[in-house]
C-alpha positions in Angstrom: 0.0 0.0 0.0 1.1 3.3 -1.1 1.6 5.8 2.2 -0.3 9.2 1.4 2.1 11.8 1.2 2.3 14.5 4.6 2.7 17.2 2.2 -0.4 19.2 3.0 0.3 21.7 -0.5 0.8 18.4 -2.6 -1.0 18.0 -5.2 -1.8 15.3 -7.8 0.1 16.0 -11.3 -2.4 17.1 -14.0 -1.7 14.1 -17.1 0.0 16.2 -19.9 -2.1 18.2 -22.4 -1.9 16.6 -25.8 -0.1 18.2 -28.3 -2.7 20.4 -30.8 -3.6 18.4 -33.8 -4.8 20.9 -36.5 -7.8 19.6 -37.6 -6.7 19.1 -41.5 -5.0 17.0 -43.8 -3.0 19.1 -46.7 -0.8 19.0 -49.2 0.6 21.2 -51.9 2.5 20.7 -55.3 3.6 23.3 -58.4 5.1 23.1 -61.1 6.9 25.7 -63.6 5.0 23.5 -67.1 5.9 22.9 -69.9 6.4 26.6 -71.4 7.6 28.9 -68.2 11.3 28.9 -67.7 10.5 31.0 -64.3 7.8 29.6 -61.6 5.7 32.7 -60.6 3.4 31.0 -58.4 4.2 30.5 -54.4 1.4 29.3 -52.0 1.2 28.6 -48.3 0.2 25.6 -46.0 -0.2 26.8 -42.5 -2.7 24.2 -40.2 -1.4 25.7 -36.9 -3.1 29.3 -37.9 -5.8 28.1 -40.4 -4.4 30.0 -43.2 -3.9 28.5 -46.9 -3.3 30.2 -50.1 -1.9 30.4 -53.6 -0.1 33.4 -55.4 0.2 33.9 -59.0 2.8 36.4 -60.1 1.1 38.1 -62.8 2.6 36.9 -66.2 4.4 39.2 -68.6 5.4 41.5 -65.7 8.6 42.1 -64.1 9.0 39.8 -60.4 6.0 38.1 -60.3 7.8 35.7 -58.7 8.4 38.3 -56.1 4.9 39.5 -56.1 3.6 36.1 -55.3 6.6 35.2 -52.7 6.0 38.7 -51.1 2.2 37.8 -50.6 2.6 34.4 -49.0 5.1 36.1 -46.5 3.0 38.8 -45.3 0.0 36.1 -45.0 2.0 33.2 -43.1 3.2 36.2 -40.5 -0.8 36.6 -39.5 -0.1 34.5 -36.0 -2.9 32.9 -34.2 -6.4 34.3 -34.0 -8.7 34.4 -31.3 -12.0 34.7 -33.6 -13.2 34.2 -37.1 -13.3 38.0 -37.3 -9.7 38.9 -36.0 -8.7 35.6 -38.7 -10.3 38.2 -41.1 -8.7 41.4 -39.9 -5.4 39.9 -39.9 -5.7 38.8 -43.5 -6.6 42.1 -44.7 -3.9 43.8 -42.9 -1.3 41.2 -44.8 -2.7 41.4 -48.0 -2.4 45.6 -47.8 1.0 45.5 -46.4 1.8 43.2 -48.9 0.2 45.4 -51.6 2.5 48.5 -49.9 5.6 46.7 -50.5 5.1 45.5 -54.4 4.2 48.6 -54.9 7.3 50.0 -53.8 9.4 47.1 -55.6 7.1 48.4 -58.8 8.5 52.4 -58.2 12.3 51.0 -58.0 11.7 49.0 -61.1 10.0 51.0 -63.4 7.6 48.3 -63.9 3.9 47.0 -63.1 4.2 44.1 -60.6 1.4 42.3 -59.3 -0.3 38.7 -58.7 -3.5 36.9 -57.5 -4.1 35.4 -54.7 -6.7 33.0 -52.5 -6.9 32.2 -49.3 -9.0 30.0 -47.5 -9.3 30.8 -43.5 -10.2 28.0 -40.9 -11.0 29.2 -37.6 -12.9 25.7 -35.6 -15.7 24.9 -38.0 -15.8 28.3 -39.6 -14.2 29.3 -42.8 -13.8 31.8 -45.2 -12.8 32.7 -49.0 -10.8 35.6 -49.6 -9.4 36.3 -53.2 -8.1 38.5 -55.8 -7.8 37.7 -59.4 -8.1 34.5 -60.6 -6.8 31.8 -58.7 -9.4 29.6 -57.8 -10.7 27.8 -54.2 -13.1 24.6 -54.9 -14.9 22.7 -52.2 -15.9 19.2 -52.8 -18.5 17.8 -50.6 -20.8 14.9 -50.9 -19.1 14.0 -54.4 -19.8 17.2 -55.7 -17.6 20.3 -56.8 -18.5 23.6 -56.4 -16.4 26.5 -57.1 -16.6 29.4 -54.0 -14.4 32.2 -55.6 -15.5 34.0 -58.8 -12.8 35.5 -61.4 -11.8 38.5 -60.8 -11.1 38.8 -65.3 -12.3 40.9 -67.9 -13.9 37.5 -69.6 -15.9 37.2 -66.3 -17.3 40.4 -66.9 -18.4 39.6 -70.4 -20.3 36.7 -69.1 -21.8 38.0 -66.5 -23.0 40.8 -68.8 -23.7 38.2 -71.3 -21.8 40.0 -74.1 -19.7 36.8 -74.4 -20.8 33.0 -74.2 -19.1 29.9 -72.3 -18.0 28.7 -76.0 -16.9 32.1 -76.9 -15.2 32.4 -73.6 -12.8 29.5 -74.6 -11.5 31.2 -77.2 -11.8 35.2 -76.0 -8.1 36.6 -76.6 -7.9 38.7 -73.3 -9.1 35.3 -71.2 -6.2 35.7 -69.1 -6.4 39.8 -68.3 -7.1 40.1 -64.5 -9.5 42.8 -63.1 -8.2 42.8 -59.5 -4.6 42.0 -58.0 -2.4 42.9 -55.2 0.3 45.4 -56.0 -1.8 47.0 -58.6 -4.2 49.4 -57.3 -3.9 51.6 -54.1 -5.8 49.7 -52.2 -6.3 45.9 -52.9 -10.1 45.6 -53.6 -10.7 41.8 -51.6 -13.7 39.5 -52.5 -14.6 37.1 -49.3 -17.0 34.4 -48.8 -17.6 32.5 -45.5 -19.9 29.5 -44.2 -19.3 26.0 -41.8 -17.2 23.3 -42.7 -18.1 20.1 -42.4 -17.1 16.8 -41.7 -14.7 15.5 -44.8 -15.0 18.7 -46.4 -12.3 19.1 -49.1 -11.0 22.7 -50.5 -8.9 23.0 -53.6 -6.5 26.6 -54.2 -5.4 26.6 -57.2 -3.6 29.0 -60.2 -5.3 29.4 -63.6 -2.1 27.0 -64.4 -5.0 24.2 -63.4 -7.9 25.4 -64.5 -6.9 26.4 -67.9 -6.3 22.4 -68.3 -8.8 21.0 -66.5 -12.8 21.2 -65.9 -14.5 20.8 -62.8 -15.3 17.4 -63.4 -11.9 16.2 -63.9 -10.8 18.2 -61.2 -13.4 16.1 -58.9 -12.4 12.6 -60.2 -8.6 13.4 -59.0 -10.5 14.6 -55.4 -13.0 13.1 -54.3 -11.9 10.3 -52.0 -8.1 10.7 -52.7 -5.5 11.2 -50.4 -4.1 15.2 -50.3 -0.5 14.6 -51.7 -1.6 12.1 -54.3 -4.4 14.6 -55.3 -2.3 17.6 -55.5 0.2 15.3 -57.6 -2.7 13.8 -60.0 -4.4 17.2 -60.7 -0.3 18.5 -61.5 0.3 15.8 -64.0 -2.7 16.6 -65.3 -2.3 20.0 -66.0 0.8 19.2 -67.6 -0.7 16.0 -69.8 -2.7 18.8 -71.4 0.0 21.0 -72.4 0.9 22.7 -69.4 1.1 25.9 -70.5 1.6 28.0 -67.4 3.0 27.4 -63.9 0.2 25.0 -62.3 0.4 25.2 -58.3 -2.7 23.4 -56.3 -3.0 23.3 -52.0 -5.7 20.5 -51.4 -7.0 21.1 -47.4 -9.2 18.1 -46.0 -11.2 18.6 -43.2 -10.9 16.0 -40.5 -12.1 17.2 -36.8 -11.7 15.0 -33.9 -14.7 13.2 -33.0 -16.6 14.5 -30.1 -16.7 12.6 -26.8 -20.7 11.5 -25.7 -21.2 10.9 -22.1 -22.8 6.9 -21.9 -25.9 7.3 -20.8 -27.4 7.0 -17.2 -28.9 4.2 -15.4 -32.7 4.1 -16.3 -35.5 3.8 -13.1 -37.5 1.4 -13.8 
């Protein structure tokens, strides 16, 4: 038999706290293609904060590469929230100081320097969309696709007007002009969606280096069910099967909460 201790301040040692498990499985993957000598895109994986994103230094411009790298920087500095709104607020505040400091890179230079970005923001079983430009964020559920953000493009302005149809689209010559962009304009116009996760949700970021390659449904054949790395390595492959005609760069984010404990229940009077 153990003798109880004479200690009267002793007290029984708490069990160690588990170590935090973010609640996601993620990969990423990107690849310069097939055409690019330079990769312009950068993205971000970042479970501890619940912050994920892809950058696409705008093409044809001097440092996109910088542009996007810049971005990603400013975004995985945003630390650890204590609500879905300061998650938000922190973002915004990247995104502008990251729009600050292009812009300065773009006086030194002589030259327009920009890129895209999309983030997607997990705060428990809350998230959130934020983009500008056309990088994309998917989210499969059930065994469907849906696409969250919207193009930020003249061609998206032609079809929401309906001046231009999804055939003519295909083949519009300014498909790839961007309407919004960090480092551009003074202050970097930001598009956000939010709702719940649930369950086995999957999210897709991606660069227009994908989606110029692949439709939704092939998209959701590569997803739906696979594990993240081998995902993010099929849908890269299969942007460059097709050509690969510009850097392709994907971030796949599964969502996998812990179960939640249920107290048995109670003895029942008869």
């Amino acid at each position: 038999m153990t003798p109880r201790s004479l200690d009267p301040f002793a007290v029984p040692l708490a069990e160690p706290a588990k170590p935090y498990r973010p609640p996601f499985r993620c990969a990423a993957a990107t690849d310069t293609g097939r055409v690019r000598q330079i990769n312009e895109d950068s993205y971000l994986l970042a479970p501890e904060i619940g912050v994920f994103a892809v950058a696409d230094g705008m093409g044809g411009h001097a440092a996109g590469d910088v542009a996007s790298a810049t971005t990603v920087e400013c975004l995985a500095s945003i630390g650890t929230a204590v609500s879905p709104g300061d998650l938000f607020s922190r973002t915004q505040d990247r995104i502008l100081r990251a729009n600050m400091a292009i812009q300065d890179l773009a006086r030194d230079r002589g030259h327009i320097i920009g890129t895209t970005v999309a983030v997607l923001l997990a705060f428990e079983d809350d998230f959130a969309c934020v983009w500008l430009g056309d990088s994309r964020i998917y989210r499969i559920r059930d065994g469907a696709i849906a696409q969250l953000s919207r193009d930020h493009t003249e061609i998206q302005q032609l079809l929401d007007a309906g001046t231009l149809t999804p055939e003519e689209a295909r083949v519009y010559p300014r498909r790839n002009v961007v309407t919004r962009a960090v480092g551009v304009q003074a202050e970097p116009e930001l598009e956000m969606i939010h709702g719940a996760m649930e369950a086995g949700d999957v999210f897709l970021i991606c660069s227009d280096g994908l989606t110029g390659h692949a439709e939704p449904a092939q998209i959701l054949a590569e997803l739906d069910g696979a594990d993240p790395q081998a995902a993010c390595d099929a849908l890269i492959a299969l942007a460059l099967a097709d050509g690969g005609t510009d850097n392709v760069t994907v971030v796949v984010v599964r969502y996998e909460p812990e179960p939640v404990a249920v107290d048995p229940p109670g003895p029942v009077d008869a």
